[in-house]
N, C-alpha and C positions, 0 to 999 in steps of 0.2 A: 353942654350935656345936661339934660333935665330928666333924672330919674325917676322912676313911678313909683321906687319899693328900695330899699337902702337895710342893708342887714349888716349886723355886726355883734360880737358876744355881749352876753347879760352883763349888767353892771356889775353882780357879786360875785362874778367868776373870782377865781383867789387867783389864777394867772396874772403877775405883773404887766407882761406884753398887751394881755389881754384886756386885763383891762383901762390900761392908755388909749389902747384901739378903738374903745369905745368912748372913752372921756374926748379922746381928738374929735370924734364923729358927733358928739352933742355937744361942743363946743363949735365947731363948724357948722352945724345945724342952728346956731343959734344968732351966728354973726352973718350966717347968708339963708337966710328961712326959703325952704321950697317947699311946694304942697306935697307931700312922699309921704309913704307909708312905712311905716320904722318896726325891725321887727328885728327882737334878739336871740340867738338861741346860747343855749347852755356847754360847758366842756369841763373846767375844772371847779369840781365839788366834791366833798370829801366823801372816799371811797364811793361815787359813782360814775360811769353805771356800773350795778355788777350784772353778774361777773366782769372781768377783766380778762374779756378772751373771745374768741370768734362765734357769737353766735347767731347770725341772721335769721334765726327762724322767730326770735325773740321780740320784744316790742319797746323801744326805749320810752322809761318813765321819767318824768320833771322829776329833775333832784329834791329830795327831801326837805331839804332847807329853803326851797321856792316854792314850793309844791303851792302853796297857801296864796301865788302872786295870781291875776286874772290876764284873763286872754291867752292862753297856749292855745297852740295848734298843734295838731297831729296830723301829718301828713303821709300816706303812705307813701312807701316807694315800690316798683313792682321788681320782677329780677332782673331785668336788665339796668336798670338804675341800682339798685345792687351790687351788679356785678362792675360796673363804670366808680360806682364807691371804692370798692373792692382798690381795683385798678389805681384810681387817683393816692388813695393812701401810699399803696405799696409803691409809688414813685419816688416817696423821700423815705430813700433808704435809711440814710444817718438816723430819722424818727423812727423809723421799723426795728433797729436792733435795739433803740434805748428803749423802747413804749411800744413794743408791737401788742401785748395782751391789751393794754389803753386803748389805745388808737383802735384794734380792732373791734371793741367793745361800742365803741357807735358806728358797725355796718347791724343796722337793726333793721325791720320793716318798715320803719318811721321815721321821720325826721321831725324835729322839734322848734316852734316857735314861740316867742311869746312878742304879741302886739303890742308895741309902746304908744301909748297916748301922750297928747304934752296938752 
């Protein structure tokens, strides 16, 4: 398998899971090098996004605390990719009753990257 494009969360995420997931993935990336394009997006950062709650009409902003890192992208989504968001969330029920204001807080117009260079 030779991927084009490899994504996994930001290295300052405060998520624990999260951020292994990503220390496994640049450790991997390091012991078997591919040409890929590496791109991480953002989830746990203190108190964002706000609100913490359902609003799609809204635009998700780079956390505070990265805000100042280079290369984000802003990607829109349209409403059918929206609503397929929508959708995929509300599949892991057990996450919807603990984090639903969370979790629903990134169905936004946008989806967020940021380009990693090595």
């Amino acid at each position: 398998f030779r991927p084009s494009d490899i994504v996994y969360p930001d290295r300052q995420d405060r998520h624990d899971d999260h951020w292994a997931t990503q220390a496994f993935v640049q450790h991997a990336l390091v012991r078997h090098p591919l040409h890929v394009r590496e791109w991480a997006f953002p989830v746990h950062f203190a108190g964002w996004p706000r609100p913490h709650s359902f609003q799609p009409e809204r635009v998700l902003d780079v956390p505070p605390e990265i805000r100042n890192q280079d290369h984000w992208r802003s990607l829109p989504l349209t409403d059918a990719e929206l609503t397929i968001k929508y959708q995929a969330l509300h599949a892991h029920q057990s996450q919807i009753r603990v984090m639903r204001g969370f979790l629903e807080s990134f169905i936004r117009r946008n989806e967020l990257f940021q380009e990693i260079s090595r």
